[in-house]
C-alpha positions in Angstrom: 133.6 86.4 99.3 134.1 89.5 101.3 132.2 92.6 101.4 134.1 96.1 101.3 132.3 99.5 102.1 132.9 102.0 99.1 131.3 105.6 99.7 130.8 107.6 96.8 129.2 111.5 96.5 128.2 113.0 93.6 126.2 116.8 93.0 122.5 116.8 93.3 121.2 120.5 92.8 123.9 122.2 94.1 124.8 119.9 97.5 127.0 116.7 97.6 125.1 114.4 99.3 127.2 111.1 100.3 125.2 107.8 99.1 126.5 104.4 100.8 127.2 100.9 99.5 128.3 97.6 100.4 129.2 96.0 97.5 130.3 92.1 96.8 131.8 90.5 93.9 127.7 90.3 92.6 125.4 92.5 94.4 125.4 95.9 95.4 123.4 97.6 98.0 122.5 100.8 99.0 122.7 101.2 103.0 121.3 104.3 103.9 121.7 103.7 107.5 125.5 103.9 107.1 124.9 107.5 105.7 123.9 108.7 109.0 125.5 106.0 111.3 129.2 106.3 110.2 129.3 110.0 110.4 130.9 110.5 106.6 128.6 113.3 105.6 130.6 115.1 103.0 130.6 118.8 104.0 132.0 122.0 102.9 134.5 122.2 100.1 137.9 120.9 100.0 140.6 124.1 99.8 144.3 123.5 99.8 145.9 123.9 103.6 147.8 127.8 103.2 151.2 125.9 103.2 150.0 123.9 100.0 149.1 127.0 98.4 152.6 127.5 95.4 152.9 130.8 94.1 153.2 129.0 90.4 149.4 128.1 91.0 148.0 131.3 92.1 149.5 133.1 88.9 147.9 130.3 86.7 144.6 130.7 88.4 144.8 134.2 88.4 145.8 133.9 84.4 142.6 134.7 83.5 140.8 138.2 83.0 137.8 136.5 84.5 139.1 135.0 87.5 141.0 138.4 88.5 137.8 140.5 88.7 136.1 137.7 90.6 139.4 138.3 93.0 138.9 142.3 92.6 135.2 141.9 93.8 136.1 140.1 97.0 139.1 141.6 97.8 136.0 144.5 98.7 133.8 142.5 100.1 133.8 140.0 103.1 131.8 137.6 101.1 130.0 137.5 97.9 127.6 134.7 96.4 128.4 133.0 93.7 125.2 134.9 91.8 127.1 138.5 92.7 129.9 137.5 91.2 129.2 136.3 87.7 128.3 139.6 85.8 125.8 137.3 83.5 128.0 135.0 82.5 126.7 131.0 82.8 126.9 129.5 85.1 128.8 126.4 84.5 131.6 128.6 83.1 131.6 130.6 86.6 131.8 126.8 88.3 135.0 126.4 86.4 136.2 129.6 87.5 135.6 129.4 91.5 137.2 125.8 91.4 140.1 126.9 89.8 140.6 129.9 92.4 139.3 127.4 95.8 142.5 125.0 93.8 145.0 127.4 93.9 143.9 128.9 97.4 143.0 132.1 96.7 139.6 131.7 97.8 137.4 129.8 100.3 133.9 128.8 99.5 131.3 127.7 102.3 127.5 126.4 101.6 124.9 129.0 102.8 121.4 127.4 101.8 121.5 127.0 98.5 123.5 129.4 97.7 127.7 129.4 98.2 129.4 132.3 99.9 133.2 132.7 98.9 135.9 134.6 100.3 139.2 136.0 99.1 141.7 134.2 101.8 143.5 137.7 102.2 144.9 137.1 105.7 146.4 133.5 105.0 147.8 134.8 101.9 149.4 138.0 103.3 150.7 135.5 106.1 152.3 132.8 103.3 153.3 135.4 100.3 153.0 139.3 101.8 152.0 141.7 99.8 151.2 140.0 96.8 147.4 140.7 96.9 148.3 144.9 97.7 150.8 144.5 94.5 148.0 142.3 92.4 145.5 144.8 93.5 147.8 148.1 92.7 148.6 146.7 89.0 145.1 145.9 88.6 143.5 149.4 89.4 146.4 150.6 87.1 145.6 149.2 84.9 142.4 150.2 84.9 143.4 153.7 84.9 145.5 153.1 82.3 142.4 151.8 80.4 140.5 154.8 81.4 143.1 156.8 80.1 143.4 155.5 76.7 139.5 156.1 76.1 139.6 159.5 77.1 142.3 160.4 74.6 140.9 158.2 72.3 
C-alpha cells in the first residue's frame, strides 16, 4: 500500500504550529523531521489578495456595531493588539470578530509574540473602492454627533 503525506495545523495557545504525518491504510506516524525539513511551517494569517476583496463582503463584515468600532480604532492607529481593541468584551467573541474583518479584507493581522497586531488595510482599499473608508468614517462620526446630540436635548 502506498503512503501519502497529509499536513495538518491546528491552534495551540495562540500559534498554529504545523504537525506532520505519513499515514497508511493502518498506521499513522508523526514525523517531526518533515516539520522542519520540508519548509511548510504555517505562518502568518491568510487575508484575501485586495482584488478578492467584493464590496458585498465588506458591508456584511462591517454589519455589525462591534466590528465598525474595531475599524474606527484602527483607522487611528497604525496598529493595535488585539487586547486594545476589545473594550472587555471575551475574548472568543472578539476572535470571531477579527476573522470576519481579516475575511472580508478590511484588515490585516500579523503575529507579534504572543500577541497579534492588526491593521486597517486603508491604502489597498482606497486603491480597490476610493473613498469608501473617508465616507464610512464621515457617517460614523455623524453619527456619533448625532448621538451626542440627542442626549444633550434629552
Amino acid at each position: 500500500m502506498g503512503r501519502t503525506r497529509l499536513a495538518l495545523a491546528f491552534s495551540v495557545a495562540d500559534k498554529l504550529r504545523p504537525y506532520h504525518f505519513v499515514c497508511s491504510s493502518t498506521t499513522v506516524q508523526w514525523r517531526p523531521e518533515l516539520t522542519y525539513a520540508t519548509g511548510l511551517l504555517v505562518r502568518g494569517f491568510q487575508h484575501p489578495s485586495i482584488a478578492e476583496v467584493a464590496l458585498e463582503h465588506i458591508f456584511q463584515a462591517l454589519s455589525d456595531p462591534v466590528r465598525m468600532e474595531i475599524v474606527r480604532q484602527l483607522a487611528s492607529v497604525p496598529e493595535a493588539s488585539c487586547n486594545a481593541l476589545n473594550a472587555g468584551r471575551p475574548k472568543s467573541s472578539m476572535s470571531h470578530h477579527f476573522r470576519v474583518l481579516r475575511e472580508a479584507g478590511l484588515i490585516s493581522k500579523r503575529a507579534q509574540g504572543t500577541a497579534h497586531a492588526n491593521a486597517l488595510r486603508r491604502a489597498e482599499l482606497d486603491n480597490r473602492f476610493p473613498g469608501l473608508i473617508d465616507a464610512l468614517l464621515g457617517a460614523m462620526a455623524a453619527e456619533d454627533r448625532a448621538g451626542a446630540q440627542d442626549r444633550a436635548d434629552g
